[in-house]
VEXNULUM-262681 format. One record per residue: x, y, z of N, C-alpha, C in turn; residue number from 1; chain; residue in three letters. Coordinates in nm, 3 decimals. Each point is the difference from the previous one (the first is absolute). Layout:
R    neast   nnorth      nup   caeast  canorth     caup    ceast   cnorth      cup   nr  kette  rest
R        X        Y        Z        X        Y        Z        X        Y        Z  NUM      A   Ala
...
! end
This chain:
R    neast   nnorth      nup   caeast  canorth     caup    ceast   cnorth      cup   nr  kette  rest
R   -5.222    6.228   -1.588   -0.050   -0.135   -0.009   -0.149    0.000    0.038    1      A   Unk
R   -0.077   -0.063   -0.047   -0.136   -0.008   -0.008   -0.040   -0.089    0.151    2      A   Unk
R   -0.126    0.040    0.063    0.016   -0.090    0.071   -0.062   -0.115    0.030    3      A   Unk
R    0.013   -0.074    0.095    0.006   -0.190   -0.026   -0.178   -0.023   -0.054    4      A   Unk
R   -0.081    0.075    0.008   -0.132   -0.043   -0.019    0.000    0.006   -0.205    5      A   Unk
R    0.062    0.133   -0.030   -0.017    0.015   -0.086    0.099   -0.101   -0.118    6      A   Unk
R    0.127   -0.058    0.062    0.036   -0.096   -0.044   -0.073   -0.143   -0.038    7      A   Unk
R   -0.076   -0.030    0.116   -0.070   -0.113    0.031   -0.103    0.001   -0.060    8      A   Unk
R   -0.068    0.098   -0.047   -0.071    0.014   -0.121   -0.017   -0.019   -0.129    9      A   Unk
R    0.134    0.059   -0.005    0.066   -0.040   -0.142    0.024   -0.129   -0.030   10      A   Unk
R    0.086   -0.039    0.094    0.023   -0.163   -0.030   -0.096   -0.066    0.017   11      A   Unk
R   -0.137   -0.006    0.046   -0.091   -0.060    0.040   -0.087    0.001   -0.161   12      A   Unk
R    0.024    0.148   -0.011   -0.099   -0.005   -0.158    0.093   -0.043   -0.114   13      A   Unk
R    0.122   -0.020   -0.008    0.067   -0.042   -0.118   -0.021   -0.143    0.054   14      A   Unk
R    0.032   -0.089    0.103   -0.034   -0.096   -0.015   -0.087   -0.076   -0.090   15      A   Unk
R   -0.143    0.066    0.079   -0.101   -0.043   -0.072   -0.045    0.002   -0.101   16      A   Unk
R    0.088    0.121   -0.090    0.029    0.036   -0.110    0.042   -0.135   -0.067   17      A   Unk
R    0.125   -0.040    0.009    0.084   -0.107   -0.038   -0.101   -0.127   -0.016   18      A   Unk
R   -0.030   -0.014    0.148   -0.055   -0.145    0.004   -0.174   -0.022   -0.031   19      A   Unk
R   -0.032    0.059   -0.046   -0.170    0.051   -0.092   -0.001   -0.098   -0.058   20      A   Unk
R    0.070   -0.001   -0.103   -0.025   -0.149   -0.123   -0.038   -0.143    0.093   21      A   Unk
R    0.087   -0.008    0.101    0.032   -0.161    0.038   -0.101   -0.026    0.115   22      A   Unk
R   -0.004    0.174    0.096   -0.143   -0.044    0.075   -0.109   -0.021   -0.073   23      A   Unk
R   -0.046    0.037   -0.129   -0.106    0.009   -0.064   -0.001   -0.155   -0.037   24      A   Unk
R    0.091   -0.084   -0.058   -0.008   -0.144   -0.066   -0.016   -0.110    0.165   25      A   Unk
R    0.037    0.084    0.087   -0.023   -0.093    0.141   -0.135    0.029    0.003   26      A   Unk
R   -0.091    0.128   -0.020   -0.080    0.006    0.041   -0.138   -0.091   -0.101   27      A   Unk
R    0.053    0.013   -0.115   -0.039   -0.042   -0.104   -0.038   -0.197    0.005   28      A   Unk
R    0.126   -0.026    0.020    0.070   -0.130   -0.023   -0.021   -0.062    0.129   29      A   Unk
R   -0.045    0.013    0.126    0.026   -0.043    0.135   -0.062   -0.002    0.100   30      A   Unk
R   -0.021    0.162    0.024   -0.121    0.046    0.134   -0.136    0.002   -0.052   31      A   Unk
R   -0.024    0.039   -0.113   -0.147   -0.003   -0.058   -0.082   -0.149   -0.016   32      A   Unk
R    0.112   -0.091   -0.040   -0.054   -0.127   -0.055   -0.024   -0.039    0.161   33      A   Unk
R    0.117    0.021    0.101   -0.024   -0.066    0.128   -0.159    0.061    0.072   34      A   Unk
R    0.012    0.137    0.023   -0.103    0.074    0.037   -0.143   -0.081   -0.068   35      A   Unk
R    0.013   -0.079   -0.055   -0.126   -0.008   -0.101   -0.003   -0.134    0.006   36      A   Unk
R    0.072   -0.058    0.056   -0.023   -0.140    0.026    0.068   -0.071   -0.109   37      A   Unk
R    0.032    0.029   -0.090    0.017   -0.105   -0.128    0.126   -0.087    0.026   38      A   Unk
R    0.131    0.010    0.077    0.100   -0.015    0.019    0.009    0.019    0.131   39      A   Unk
R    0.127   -0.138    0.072    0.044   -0.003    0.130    0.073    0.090    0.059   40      A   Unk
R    0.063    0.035    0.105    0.107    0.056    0.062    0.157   -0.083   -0.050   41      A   Unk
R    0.041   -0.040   -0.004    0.098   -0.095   -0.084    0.015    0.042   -0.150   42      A   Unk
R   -0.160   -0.013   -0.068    0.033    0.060   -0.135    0.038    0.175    0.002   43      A   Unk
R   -0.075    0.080    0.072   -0.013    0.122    0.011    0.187    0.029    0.021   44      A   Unk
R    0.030   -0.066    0.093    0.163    0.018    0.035    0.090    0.004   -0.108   45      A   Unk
R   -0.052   -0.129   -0.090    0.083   -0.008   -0.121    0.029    0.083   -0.069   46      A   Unk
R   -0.134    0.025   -0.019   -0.048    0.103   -0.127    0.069    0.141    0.048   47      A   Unk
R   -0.013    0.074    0.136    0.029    0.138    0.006    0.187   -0.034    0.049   48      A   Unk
R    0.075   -0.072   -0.002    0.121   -0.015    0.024    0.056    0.015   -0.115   49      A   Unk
R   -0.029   -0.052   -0.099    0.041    0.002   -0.194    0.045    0.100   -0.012   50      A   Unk
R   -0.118    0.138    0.035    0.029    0.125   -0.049    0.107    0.046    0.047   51      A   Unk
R    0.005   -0.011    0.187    0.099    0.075    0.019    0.100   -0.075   -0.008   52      A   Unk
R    0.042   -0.144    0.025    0.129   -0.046   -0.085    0.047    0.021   -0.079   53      A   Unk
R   -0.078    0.030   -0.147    0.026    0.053   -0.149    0.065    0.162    0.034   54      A   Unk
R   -0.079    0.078    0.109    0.056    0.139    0.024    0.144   -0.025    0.045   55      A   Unk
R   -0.016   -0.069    0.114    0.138   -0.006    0.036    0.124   -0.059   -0.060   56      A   Unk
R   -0.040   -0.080   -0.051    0.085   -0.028   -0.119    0.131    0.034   -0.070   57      A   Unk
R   -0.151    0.125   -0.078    0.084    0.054   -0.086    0.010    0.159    0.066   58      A   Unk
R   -0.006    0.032    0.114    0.101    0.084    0.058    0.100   -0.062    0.145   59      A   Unk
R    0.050   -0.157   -0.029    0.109    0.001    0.076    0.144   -0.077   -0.100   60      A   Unk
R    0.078    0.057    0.046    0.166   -0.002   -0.055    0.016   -0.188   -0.018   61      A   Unk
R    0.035   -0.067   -0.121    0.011   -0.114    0.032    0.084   -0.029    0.094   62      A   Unk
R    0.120    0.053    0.027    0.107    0.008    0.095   -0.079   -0.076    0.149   63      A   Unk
R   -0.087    0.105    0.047   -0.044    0.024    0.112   -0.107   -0.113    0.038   64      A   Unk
R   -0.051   -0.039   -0.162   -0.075   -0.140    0.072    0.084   -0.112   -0.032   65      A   Unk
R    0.094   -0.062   -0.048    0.101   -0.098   -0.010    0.036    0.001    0.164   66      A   Unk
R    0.045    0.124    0.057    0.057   -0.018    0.125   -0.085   -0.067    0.128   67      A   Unk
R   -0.151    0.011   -0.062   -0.088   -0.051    0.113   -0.016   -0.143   -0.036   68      A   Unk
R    0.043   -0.050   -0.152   -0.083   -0.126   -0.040    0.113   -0.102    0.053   69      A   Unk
R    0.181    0.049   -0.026    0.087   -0.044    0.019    0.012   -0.064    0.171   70      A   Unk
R   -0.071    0.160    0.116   -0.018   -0.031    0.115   -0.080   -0.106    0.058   71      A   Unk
R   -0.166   -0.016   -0.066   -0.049   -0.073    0.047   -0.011   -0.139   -0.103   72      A   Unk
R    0.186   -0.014   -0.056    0.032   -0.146   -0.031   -0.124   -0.028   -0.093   73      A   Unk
R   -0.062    0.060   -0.042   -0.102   -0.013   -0.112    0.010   -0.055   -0.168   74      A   Unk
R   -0.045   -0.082   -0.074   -0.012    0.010   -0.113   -0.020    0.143   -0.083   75      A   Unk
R    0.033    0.029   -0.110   -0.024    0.113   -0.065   -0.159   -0.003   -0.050   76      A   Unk
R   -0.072    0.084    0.025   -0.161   -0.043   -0.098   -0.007    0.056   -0.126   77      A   Unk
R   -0.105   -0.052   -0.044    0.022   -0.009   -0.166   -0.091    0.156   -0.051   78      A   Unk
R   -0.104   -0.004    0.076   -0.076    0.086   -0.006    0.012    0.104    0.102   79      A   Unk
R   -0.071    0.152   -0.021   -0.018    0.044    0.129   -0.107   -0.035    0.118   80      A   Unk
R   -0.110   -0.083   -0.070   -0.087   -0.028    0.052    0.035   -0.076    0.099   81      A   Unk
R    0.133   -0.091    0.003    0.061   -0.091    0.090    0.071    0.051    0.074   82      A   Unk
R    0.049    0.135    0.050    0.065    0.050    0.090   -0.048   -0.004    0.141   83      A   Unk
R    0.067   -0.060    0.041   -0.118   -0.007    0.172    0.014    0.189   -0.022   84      A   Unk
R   -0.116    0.038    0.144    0.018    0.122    0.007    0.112    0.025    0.126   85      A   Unk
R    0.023   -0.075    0.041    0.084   -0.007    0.136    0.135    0.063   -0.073   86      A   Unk
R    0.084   -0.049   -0.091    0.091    0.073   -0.090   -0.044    0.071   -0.103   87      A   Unk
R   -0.080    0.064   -0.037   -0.033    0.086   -0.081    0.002    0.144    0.077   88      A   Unk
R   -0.110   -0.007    0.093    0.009    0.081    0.084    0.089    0.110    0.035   89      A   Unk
R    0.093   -0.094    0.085    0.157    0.091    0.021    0.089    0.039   -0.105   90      A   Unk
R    0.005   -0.063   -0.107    0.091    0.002   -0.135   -0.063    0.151   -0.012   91      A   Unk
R   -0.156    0.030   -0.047   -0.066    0.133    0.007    0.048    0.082    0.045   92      A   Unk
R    0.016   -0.043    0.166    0.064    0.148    0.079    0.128    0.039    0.010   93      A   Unk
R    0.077   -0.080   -0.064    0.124    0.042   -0.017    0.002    0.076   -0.128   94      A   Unk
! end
């Protein structure tokens, strides 16, 4: 077995592997416009939450987010954009 550094590596660089596209449209779409004044903290939030909502999304089990929407007695949303992240979140880590 390899050991824990060289694991943590790996997963550290496939991560970032994975999530490249969506940091790039946060960075794109969010921190730049904020950094630069053009846009609030409020908008900036909006804007870099999209991406990773849209990520998470479509890598969590519908199963797994029904069980959070059902818990917190929630309406179903229409969009993903309407998912609080409070249940999105955990639906993810399961």
């Amino acid at each position: 077995m390899p050991p824990n550094q060289v694991i943590i590596g790996l997963a550290l660089f496939l991560t970032f592997f994975v999530m490249a596209p969506t940091l790039q449209e946060v960075n794109d779409n969010a921190l730049q416009p904020l950094f630069n004044e053009e846009i609030g903290i409020e908008e900036a939030y909006d804007r870099a939450s999209t991406p990773f909502k849209q990520f998470m999304a479509q890598h969590t089990r519908q199963e797994d987010l029904e069980l959070f929407i059902k818990y917190n007695q929630a309406e179903r949303p229409e969009t993903v954009e309407e998912i609080p992240l409070t249940m999105l979140v955990p639906a993810f880590a399961l």
